[in-house]
C-alpha positions in Angstrom: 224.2 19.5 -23.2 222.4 20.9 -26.2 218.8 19.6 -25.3 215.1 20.4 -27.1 214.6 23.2 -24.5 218.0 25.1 -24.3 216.7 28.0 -22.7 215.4 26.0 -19.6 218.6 23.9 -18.6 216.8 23.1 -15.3 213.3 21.9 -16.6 215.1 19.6 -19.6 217.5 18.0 -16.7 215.2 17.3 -13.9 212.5 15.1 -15.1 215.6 13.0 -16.2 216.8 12.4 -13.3 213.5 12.0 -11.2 213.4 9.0 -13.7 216.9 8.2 -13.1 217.0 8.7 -9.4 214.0 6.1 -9.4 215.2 3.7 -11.5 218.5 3.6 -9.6 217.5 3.5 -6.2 216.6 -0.2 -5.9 220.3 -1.2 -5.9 220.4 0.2 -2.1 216.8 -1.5 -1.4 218.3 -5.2 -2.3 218.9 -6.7 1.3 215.9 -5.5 2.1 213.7 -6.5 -0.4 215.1 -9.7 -1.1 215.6 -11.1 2.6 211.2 -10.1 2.3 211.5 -13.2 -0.2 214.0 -15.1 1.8 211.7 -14.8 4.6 208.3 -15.4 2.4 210.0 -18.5 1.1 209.9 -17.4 -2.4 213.6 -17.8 -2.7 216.4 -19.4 -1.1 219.5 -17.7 -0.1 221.7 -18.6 -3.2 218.9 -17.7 -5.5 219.2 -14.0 -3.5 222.6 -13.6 -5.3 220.8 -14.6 -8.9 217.5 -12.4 -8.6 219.9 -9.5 -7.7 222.4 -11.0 -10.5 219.1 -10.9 -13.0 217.9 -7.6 -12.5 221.3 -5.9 -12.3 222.3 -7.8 -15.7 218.4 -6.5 -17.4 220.0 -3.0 -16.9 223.5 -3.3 -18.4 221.9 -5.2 -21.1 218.9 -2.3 -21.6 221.9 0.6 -21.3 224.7 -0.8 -23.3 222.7 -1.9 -26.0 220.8 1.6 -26.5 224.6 3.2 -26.2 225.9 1.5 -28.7 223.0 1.1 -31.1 220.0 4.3 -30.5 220.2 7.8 -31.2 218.8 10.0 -27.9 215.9 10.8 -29.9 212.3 9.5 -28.8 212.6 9.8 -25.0 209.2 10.2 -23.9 208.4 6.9 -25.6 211.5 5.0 -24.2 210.5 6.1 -20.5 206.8 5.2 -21.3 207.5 1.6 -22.0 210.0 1.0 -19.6 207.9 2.0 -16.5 205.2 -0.4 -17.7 207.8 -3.3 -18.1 209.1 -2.3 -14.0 205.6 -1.9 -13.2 204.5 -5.1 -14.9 207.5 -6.6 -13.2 207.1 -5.2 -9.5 203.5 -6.3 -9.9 204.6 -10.2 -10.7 207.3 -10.1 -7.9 204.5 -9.7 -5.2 202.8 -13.3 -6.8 205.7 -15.2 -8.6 208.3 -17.5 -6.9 211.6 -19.1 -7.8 212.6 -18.7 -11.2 210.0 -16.8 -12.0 210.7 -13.9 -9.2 214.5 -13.8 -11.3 213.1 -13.5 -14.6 210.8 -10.7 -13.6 213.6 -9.0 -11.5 215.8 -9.1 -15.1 212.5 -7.4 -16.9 212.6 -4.6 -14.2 216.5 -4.2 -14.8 215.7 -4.0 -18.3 213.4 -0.7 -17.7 215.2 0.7 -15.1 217.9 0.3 -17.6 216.7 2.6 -20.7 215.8 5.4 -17.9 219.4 5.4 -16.9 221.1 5.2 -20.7 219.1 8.7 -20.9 220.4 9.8 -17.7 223.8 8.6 -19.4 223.8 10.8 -21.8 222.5 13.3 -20.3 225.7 14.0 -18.0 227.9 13.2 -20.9 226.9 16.3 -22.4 227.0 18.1 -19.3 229.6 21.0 -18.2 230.4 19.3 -14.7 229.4 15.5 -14.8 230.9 15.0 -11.2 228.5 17.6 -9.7 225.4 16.7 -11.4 226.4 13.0 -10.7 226.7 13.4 -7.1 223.5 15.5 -6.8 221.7 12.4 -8.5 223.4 9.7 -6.3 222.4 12.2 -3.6 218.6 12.1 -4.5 218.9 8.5 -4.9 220.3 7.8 -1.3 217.6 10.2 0.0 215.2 8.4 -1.8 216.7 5.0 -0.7 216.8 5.9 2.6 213.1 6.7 3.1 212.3 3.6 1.4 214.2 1.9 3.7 212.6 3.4 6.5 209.1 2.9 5.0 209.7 -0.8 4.2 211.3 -2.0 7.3 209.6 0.2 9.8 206.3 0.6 8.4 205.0 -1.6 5.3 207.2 -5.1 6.1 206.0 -5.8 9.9 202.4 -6.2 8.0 202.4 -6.8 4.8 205.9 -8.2 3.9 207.2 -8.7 0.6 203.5 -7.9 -1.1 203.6 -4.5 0.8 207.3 -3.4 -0.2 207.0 -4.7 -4.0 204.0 -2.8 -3.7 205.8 0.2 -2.7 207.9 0.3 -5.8 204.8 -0.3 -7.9 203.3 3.3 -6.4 206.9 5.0 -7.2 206.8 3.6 -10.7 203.0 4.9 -11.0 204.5 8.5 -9.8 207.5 8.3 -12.1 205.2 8.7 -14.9 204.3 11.6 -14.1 207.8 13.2 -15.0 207.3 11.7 -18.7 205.5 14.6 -20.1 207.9 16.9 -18.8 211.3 15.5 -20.2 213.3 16.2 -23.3 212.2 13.8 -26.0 215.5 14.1 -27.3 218.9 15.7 -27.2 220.3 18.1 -30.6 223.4 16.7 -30.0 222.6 13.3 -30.0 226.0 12.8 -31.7 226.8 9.7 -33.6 230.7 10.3 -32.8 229.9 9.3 -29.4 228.6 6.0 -29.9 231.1 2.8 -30.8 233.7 1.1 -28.8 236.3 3.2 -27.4 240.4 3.3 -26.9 241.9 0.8 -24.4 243.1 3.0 -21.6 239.0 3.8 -21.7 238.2 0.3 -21.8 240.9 -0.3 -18.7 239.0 2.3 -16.8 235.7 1.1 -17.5 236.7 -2.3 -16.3 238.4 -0.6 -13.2 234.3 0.8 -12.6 233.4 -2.9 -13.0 235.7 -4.3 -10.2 235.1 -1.6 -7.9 231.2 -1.7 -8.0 231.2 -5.6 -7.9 233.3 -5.4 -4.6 230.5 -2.8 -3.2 227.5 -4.8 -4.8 228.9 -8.5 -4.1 228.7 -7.7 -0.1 226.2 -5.3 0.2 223.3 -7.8 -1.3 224.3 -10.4 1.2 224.9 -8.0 4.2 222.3 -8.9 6.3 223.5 -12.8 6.2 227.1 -11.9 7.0 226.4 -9.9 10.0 223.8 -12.1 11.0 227.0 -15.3 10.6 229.0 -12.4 12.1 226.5 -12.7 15.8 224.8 -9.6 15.1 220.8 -9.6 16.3 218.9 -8.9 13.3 217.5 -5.9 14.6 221.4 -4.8 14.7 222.0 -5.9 11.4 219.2 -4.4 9.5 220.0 -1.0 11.5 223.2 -1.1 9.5 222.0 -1.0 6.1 220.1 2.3 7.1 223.1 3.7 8.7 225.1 2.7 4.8 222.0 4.1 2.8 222.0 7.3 5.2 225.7 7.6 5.4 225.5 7.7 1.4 223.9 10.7 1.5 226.8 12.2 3.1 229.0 10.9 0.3 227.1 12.5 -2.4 227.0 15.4 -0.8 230.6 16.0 -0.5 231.4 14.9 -3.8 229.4 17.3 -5.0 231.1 19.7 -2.7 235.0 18.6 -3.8 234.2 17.6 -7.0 235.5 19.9 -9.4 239.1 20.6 -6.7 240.0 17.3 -6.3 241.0 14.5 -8.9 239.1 11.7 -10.3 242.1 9.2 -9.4 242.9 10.4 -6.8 239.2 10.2 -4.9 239.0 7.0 -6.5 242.0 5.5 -5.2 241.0 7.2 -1.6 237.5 5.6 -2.0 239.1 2.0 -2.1 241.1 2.0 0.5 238.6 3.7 2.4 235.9 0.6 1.5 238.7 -1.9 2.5 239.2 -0.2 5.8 234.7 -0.5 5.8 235.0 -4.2 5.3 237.5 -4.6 7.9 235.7 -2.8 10.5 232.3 -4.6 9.9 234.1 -7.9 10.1 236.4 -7.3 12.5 234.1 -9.0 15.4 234.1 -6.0 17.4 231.4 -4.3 19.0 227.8 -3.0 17.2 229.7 0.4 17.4 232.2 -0.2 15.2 230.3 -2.9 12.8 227.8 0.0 12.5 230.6 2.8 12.1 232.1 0.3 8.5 228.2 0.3 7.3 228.3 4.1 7.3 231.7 4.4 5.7 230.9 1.4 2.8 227.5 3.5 1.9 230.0 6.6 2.2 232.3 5.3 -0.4 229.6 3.7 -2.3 228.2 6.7 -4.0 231.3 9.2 -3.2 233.3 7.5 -5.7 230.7 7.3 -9.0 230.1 10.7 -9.5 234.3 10.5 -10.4 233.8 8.1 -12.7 232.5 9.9 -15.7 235.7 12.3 -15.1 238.0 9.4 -15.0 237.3 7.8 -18.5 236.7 11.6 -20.1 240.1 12.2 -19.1 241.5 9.5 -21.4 238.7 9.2 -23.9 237.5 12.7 -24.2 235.6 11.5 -27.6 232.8 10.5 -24.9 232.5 7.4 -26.7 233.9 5.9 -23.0 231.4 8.2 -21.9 228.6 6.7 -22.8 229.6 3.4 -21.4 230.1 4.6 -17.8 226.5 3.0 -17.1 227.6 -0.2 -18.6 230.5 -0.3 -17.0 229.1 0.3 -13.7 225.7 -1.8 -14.0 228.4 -4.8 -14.8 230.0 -4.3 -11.6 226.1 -4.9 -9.8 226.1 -8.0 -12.0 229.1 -9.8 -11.6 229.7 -9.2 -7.9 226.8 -11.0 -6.9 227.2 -13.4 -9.7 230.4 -14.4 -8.4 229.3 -14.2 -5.1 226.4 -16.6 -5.2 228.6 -20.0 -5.8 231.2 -18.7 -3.6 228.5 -18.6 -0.7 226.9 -22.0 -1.9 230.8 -23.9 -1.5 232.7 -21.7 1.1 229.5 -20.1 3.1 228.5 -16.2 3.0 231.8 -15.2 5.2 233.6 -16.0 2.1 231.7 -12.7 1.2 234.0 -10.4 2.7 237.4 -11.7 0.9 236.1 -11.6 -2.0 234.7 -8.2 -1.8 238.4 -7.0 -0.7 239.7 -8.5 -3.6 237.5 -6.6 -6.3 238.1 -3.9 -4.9 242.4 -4.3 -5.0 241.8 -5.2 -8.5 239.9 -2.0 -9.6 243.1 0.0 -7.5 245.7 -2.2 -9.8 243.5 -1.4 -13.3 243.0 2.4 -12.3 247.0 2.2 -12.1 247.4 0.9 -15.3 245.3 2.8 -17.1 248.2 5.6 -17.3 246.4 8.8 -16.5 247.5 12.0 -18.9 246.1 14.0 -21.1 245.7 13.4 -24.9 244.7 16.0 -27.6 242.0 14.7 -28.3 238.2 16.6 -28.0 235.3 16.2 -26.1 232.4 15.0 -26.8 230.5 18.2 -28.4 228.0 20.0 -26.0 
């Protein structure tokens, strides 16, 4: 990464991704926060799927348009604007109802979404995007984690939904403090990087898509399926700590493996892994082992992202596949719960859990097509 402060590498990446990490952690936050509104009456629970479907979609909007379109130039600025719009939008979310709470959720995608197109390309110009990838996601499930904690064990007995969406308004108000400190642009902002890329790229990105809409299509209605599935709801919100807490651990090692292993070949683990999760936490079992598939679907959750960026560089190492990792990956949050909401509405949430499954065997199937070699072409410039 060639950035406006070379000599300080550390001080030019890490107000990035403090800005990223926040931006990105709501994701994890989403049975939490919108069972609050389920519970408040402010939605109902097919309009759970759309609000998650709206803010998700806000931030592969935001990132693929300023991919394809901006230069990384102008950063403090970007960053500025975008935490007003999620603080303008976390601030609604607390008053607004129905339609009104989706359209605000899509504003706050839409912020959330320029911080990560930065983070983006940021760790396409980096030396080892799977390690710096994985200590992000790591932050982020930290971060998660304690929000979790805070929201269910401290601010949502009292407050509810006004106290958590009021949580995330006092993050955004401390993410602004890392604006002063970052970048406001990148030297090699370079306009080879931008455009569409090759199809074996293109089949990779879409492999992304499927595999994060099979992890996002269950986990925003996880609290419903265990609840159809006889779990107390006391049991059921203890698994989506045990999945935000076990991510942690799958950052962590892909931090730790991710420059001896390959990026297919911890993908293709990661799946079957996830489909082994889903079959554990539906398998009507005990609490034990429902709980024991909530660790290993957070696990797998963020263990396999940080190989993404890998994974497209090896067959688009122009970067111009690169760039559209976030896209690609912020479509997968979209159309898993997208899909998912009708398919609760007509078959009822257990449906959930097929369908999940099934994303996932198709991102195994598009991985396999997407031929794997190398090709002489270059890398994105650094």
């Amino acid at each position: 990464m060639s950035a406006a402060a070379p000599r300080q590498p550390l001080a030019a990446w890490l107000p990035i991704v403090v800005l990223g990490v926040g931006a990105g952690c709501i994701s994890g936050l989403q049975p939490l926060l919108l069972d609050l509104l389920l519970k408040a009456g402010k939605l109902d629970v097919a309009a759970m799927g759309l609000a998650a479907t709206a803010e998700a979609a806000g931030m592969a909007i935001a990132v693929t348009l300023a991919a394809l379109c901006l230069p990384l130039q102008n950063l403090r600025k970007w960053a500025l604007l975008a935490l007003c719009a999620m603080a303008l939008a976390n601030t609604g979310t607390i008053f607004g109802s129905g339609g009104a709470i989706i359209a605000l959720r899509f504003l706050n995608g839409l912020g959330a979404g320029v911080l990560l197109w930065v983070l983006v390309g940021m760790l396409a110009r980096a030396p080892d995007p799977a390690r710096l990838f994985a200590i992000y996601v790591t932050a982020q499930s930290v971060l998660g984690l304690c929000l979790s904690q805070a929201i269910s064990g401290l601010v949502a007995p009292d407050f509810g939904h006004v106290g958590a969406y009021g949580l995330l308004l006092g993050l955004n108000a401390l993410m602004l403090l890392a604006v002063p400190a970052m970048v406001d642009g990148f030297d090699a902002a370079a306009q080879g990087s931008r455009g569409l890329p090759g199809l074996r790229a293109v089949i990779v990105l879409l492999a992304m898509t499927a595999f994060l809409a099979g992890i996002m299509g269950l986990w925003v209605y996880l609290l419903p399926l265990l609840g159809a599935g006889g779990f107390a709801p006391d049991t059921a919100a203890s698994a989506v700590s045990v999945g935000l807490a076990a991510q942690i651990a799958g950052g962590l090692l892909a931090a730790l493996v991710g420059a001896h292993i390959g990026a297919r070949t911890a993908w293709i683990a990661g799946i079957a892994l996830a489909i082994g999760a889903i079959a554990l936490m539906n398998g009507g079992g005990s609490a034990f082992l429902m709980l024991a598939g909530a660790a290993l679907f957070g696990f797998v959750w963020i263990f396999v992202p940080p190989f993404h960026m890998p994974a497209v560089l090896a067959v688009d190492p122009s970067g111009r596949g690169a760039m559209l990792v976030g896209t690609a990956q912020l479509s997968g949050t979209v159309i898993g719960p997208l899909v998912a909401a009708p398919v609760v509405t007509a078959q009822g949430v257990s449906a959930v859990w097929t369908l999940s499954a099934a994303w996932l065997a198709l991102s195994l199937a598009l991985l396999a097509a997407a031929q794997f070699h190398k090709t002489p072409e270059e890398r994105i410039p650094s």
